[in-house]
C-alpha positions in Angstrom: 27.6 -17.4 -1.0 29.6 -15.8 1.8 28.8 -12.5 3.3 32.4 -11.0 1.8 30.9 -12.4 -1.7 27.5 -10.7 -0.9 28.4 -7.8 0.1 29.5 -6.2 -3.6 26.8 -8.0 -5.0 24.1 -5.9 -3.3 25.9 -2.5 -3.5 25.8 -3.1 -7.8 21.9 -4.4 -7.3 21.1 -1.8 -5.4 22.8 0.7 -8.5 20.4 -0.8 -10.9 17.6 -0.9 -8.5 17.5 3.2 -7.9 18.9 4.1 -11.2 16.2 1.4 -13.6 13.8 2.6 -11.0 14.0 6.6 -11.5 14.4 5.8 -15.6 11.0 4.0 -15.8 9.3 6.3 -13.2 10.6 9.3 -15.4 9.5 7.4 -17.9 6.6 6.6 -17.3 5.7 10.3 -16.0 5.3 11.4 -19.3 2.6 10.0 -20.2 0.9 11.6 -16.5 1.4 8.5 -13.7 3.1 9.4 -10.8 6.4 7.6 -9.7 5.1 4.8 -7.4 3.5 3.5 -10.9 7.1 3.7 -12.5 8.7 2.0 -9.6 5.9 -0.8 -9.9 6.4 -1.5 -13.2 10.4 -1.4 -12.9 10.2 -4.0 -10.3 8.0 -6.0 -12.3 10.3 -5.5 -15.3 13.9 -6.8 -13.4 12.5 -9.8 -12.9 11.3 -13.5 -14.0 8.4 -11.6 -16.5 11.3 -9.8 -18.0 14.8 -9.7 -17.8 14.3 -13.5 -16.5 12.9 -14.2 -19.8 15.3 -12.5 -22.3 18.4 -12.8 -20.1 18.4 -15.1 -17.1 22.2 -15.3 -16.5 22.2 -11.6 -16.4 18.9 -11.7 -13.9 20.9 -14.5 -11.9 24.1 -12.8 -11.7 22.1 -9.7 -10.7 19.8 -11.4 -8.0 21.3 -14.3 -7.1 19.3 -16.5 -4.7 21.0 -15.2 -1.5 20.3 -11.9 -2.0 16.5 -11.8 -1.9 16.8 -12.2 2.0 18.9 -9.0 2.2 16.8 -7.3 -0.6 13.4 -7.9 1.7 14.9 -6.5 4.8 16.1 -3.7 3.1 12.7 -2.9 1.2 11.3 -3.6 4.8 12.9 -0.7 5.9 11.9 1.6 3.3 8.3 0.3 3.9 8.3 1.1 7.6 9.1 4.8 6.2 6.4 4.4 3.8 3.5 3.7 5.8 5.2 6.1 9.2 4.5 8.7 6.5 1.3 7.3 5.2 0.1 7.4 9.1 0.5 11.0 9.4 -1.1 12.1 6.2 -3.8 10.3 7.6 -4.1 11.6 10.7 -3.8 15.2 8.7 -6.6 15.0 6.5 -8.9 13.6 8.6 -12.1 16.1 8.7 -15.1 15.9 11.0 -17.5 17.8 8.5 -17.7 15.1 5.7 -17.0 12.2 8.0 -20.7 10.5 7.3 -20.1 10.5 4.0 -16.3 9.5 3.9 -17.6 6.9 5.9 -20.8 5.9 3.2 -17.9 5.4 0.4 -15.6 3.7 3.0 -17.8 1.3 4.1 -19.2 0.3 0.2 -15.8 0.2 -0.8 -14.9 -2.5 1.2 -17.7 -4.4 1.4 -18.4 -4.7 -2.2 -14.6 -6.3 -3.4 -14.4 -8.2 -0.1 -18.1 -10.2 -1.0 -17.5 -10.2 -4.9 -13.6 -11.1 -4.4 -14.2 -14.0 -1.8 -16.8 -15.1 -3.9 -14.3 -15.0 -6.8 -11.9 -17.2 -5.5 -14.4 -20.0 -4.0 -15.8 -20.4 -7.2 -12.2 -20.5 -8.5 -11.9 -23.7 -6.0 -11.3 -26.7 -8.1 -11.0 -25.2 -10.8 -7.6 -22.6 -10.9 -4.4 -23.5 -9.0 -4.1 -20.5 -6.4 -5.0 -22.5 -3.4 -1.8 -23.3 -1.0 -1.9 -27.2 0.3 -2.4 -26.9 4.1 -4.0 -23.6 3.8 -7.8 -23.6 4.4 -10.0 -22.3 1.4 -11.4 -19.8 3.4 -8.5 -18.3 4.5 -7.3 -17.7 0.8 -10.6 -16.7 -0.1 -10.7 -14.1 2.1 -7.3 -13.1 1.3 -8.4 -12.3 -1.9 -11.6 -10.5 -1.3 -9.5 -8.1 1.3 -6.8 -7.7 -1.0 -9.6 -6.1 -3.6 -10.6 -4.1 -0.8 -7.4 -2.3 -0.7 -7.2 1.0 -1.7 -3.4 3.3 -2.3 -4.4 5.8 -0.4 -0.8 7.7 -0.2 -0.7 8.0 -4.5 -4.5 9.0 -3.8 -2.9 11.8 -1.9 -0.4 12.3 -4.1 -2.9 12.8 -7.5 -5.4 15.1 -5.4 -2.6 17.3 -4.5 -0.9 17.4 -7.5 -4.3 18.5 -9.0 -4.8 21.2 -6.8 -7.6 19.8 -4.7 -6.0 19.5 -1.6 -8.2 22.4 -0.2 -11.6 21.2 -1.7 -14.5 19.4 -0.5 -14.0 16.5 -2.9 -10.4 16.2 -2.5 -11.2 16.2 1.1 -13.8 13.7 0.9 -11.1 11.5 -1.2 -7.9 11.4 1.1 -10.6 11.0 4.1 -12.6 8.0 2.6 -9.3 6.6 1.2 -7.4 6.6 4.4 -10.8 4.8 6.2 -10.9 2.6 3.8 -6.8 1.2 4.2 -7.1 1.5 8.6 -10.4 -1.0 8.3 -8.7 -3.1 4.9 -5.8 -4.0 7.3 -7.4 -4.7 10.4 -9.3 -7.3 8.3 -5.3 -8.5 6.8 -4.5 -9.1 10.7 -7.9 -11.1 11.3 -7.0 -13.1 7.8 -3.2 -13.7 9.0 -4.2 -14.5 12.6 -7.0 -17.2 11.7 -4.6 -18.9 9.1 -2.4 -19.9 11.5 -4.9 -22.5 12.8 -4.0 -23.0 16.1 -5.2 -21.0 19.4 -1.9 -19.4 20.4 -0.8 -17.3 17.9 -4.7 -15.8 17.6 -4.3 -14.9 21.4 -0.7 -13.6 21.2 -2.0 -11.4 18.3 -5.1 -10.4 19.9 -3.0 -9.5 23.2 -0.6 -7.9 21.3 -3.0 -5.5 19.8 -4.6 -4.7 23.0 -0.9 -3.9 24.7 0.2 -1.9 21.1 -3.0 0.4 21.7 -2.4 1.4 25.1 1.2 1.6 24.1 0.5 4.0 21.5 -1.7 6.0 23.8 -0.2 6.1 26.9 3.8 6.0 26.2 4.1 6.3 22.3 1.7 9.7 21.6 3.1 11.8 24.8 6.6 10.7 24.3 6.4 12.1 20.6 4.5 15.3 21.8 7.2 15.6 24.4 10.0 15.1 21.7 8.9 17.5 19.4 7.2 20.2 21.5 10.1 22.9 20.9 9.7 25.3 17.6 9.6 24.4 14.1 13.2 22.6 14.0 14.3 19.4 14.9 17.6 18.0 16.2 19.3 14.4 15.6 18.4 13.2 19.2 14.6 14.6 18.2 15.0 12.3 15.1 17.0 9.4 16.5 13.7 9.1 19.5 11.4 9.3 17.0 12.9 6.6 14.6 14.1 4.7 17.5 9.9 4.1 18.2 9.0 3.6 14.8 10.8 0.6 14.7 10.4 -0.1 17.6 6.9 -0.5 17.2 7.6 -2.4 13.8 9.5 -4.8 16.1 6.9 -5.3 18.2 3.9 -5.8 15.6 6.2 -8.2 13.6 6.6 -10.0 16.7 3.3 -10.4 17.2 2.3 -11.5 13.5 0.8 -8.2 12.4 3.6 -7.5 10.4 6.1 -4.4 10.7 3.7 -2.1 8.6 1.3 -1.9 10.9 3.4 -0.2 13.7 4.9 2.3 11.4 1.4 3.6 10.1 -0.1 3.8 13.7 3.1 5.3 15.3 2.5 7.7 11.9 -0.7 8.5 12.9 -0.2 9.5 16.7 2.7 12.0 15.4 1.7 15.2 16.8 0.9 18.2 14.2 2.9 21.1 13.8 6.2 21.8 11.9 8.5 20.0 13.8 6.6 16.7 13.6 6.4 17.5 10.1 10.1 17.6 9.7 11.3 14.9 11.3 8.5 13.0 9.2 10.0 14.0 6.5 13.6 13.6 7.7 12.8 9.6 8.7 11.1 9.1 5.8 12.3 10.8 2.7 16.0 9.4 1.9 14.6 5.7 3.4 11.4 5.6 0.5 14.0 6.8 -2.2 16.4 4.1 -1.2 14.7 1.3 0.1 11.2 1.4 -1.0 12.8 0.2 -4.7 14.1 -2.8 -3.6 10.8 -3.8 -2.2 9.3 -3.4 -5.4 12.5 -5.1 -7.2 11.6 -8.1 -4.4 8.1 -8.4 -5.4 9.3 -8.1 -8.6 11.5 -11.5 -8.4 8.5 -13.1 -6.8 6.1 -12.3 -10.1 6.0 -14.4 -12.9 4.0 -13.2 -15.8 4.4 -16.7 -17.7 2.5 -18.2 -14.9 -0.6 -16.4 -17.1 0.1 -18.6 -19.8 -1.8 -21.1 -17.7 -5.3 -20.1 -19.2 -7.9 -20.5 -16.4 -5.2 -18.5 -14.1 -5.2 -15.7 -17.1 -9.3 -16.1 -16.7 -9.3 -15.7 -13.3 -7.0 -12.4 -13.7 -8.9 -10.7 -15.9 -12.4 -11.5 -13.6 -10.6 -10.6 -10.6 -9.6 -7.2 -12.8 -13.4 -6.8 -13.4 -14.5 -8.1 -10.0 -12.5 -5.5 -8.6 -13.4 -2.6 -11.0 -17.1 -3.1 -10.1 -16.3 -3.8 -6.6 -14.2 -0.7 -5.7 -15.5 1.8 -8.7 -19.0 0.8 -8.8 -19.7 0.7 -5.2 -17.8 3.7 -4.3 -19.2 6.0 -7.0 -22.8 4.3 -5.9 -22.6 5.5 -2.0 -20.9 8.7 -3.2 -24.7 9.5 -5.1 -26.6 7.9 -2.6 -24.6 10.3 0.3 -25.3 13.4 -2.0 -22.8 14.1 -4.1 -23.1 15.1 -7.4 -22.0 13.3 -10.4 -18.6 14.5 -11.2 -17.8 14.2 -7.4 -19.0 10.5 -7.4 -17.4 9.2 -10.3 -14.1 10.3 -9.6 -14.2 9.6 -6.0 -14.6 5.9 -7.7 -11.6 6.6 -10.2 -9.1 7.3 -7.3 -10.4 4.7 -4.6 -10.4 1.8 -7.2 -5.9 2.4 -7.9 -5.0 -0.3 -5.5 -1.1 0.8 -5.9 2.0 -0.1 -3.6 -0.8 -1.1 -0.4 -2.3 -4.1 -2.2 1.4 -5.2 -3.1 2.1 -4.9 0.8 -0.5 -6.8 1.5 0.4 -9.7 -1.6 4.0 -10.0 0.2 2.4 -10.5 3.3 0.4 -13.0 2.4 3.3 -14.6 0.6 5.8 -14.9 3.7 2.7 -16.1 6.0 2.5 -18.6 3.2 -1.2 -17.7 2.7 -1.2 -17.3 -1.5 1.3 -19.1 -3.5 3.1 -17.3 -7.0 0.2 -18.1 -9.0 -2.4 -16.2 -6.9 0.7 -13.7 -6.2 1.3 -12.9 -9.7 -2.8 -12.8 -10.5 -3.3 -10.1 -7.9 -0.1 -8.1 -8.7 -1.7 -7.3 -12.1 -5.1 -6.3 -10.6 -2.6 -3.7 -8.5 -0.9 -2.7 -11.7 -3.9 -2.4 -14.1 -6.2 -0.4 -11.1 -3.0 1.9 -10.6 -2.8 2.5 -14.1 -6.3 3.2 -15.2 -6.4 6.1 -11.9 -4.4 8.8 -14.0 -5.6 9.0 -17.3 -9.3 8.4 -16.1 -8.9 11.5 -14.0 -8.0 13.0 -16.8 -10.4 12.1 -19.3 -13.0 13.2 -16.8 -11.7 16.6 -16.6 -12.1 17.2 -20.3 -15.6 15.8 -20.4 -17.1 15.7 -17.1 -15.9 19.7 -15.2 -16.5 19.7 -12.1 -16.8 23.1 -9.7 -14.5 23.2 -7.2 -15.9 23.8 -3.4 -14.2 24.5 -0.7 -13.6 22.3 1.9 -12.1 22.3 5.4 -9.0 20.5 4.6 -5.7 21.6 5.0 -3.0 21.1 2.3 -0.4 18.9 3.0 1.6 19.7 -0.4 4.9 18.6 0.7 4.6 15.4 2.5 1.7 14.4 -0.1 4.0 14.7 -2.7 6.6 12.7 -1.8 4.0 10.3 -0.4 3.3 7.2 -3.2 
């Protein structure tokens, strides 16, 4: 297809992309989930599992073959946004005072899935087809048990602020052992991605690359931003064009270096200085690029799931234990080191409620694995419904526990974030 044929055909995707995309979220708010849910399903929905089955010519004239290259850059970009912004929320809810116990639930919530999952998928060995030829075991193994370690820390933000609890100890304790819990999850992605390449050099040009990208971001990255965005609570378009000029920059360089463009964004997010005219230009960068672009990266993920693969039925076995192994895993450990830290019982079990939602991070982390050719559709489609079902169960659980478990709100040291929490997810 030429790029004058092309061309018209994204502009109409991209119409039913934003527009199918706000109806199911809408939708789909009803009934209490926030929008990232909606824009999950919808992506789900446009493709193979759906429209693919009832109308393929209409899902082949929509997405023909040689657009899904020019859909992933373009839901690359609205990633990049994503996790800029999901940097700085982290860096603005992090709180010294419960940081032993952020770090207890953290640090069980990874652990747990990562042993249970990896365990999962070598006694799936043999047995279920989502092992890639050429790929070592281990390596898809441990794919899997770090993907169930994965928690959506910006909806997590999102629900805790939408509920009022930005300002309280446990929604404090939340956001902080959330946000632990995704920095460690993909630091253990780039160990997975740099060993499966097998050979020497790419392990030391990712190791290197790390070691350069840290001074970078301390050294030239933080003070240039501080510099930027020093004067009042305004921000200019050369304020915005430096700062958005470095994002990508950094996602350049991370990509570059096999650590993939998200992880540039979120660390560039995190060394944004505070005050309001970092704040703005966060949300200036990041805004109208998630409402855009972040659709088409769920419509992309969407064309790469196949729900009839579950027809298969020890791939539909091993779903529904990875499901469980991941409910227990993330839920069971989390609510476990929350008691064992101290807190009481409402506290614990819904700290376990938000940090099992896996959400938008864990289907990062499947398309990663899918361009490093790590996982192949059948492992991809398994572990896109653990993200969906975990996402789903977060809201109504929440609320269920509010009717029949209260819990006293505390205050906590946190500061409210309600803006850039809200549009975060």
């Amino acid at each position: 297809m030429s790029v004058t044929a092309l061309s018209p055909r994204f502009f109409i995707a991209v119409v039913v992309i934003l527009l199918f995309c706000r109806l199911v979220s809408w939708s789909i708010g009803r009934v209490g989930q926030p929008p990232v849910v909606g824009e999950m399903v919808a992506g789900v929905l446009l493709g193979p599992s759906l429209l693919g089955a009832v109308a393929p010519r209409v899902e082949h004239e929509l997405f023909p073959a040689a657009l899904k290259p020019v859909l992933y850059v373009a839901g690359q970009i609205g990633l990049v946004a994503f996790m800029f912004q999901a940097g700085h929320e982290f860096r603005s809810h992090l709180d010294r005072h419960i940081a032993r116990a952020a770090a207890t639930v953290s640090a069980a919530g990874i652990l747990a899935p990562l042993v249970l999952g990896t365990l999962l998928a070598a006694g799936a060995r043999s047995r279920v087809g989502i092992f890639v030829h050429g790929v070592s075991p281990g390596v898809t193994e441990a794919f899997v048990g770090v993907a169930l370690a994965i928690t959506a820390f910006p909806m997590l933000a999102r629900i805790i602020t939408e509920r009022g609890l930005s300002g309280t100890r446990y929604g404090s304790l939340a956001l902080a052992s959330g946000a632990i819990d995704d920095v460690v999850a993909w630091c253990l992605l780039a160990g997975v991605l740099a060993v499966a390449s097998g050979r020497p050099k790419p392990i030391l040009v990712a190791l290197g690359g790390i070691v350069v990208f840290a001074l970078a971001v301390l050294y030239v990255i933080r003070p240039l931003l501080a510099r930027t965005l020093r004067n009042g609570g305004s921000v200019s378009d050369g304020q915005v064009l430096v700062v958005a000029a470095t994002l990508f920059a950094a996602a350049w360089f991370t990509d570059e270096i096999g650590l993939y463009s998200v992880f540039g964004a979120f660390c560039v997010g995190m060394a944004m200085p505070r005050g309001a005219a970092s704040e703005r230009a966060v949300g200036t960068i990041s805004t109208s690029n998630r409402i855009i672009f972040l659709p088409m990266f769920f419509v992309y993920s969407g064309l790469n799931t196949r729900f009839a693969l579950l027809g298969n039925r020890p791939l539909l076995l091993f779903s529904l234990l990875a499901i469980i192994v991941a409910v227990i895993g993330k839920f069971g450990a989390c609510w476990l080191a929350a008691r064992a830290s101290g807190q009481d019982q409402a506290t614990a079990v819904r700290l376990g409620t938000l940090m099992n939602a896996r959400g938008l991070m864990q289907l990062i982390a499947l398309n990663v694995g899918l361009q490093a050719g790590i996982i192949n559709s059948e492992l991809f489609t398994a572990l896109v419904l653990v993200a969906l079902v975990t996402t789903l169960m977060a809201s109504p659980m929440l609320t269920l526990l509010d009717r029949r478990l209260p819990m006293r709100q505390t205050s906590g040291s946190a500061e409210p974030e309600a803006e850039l929490a809200a549009a975060a997810g």
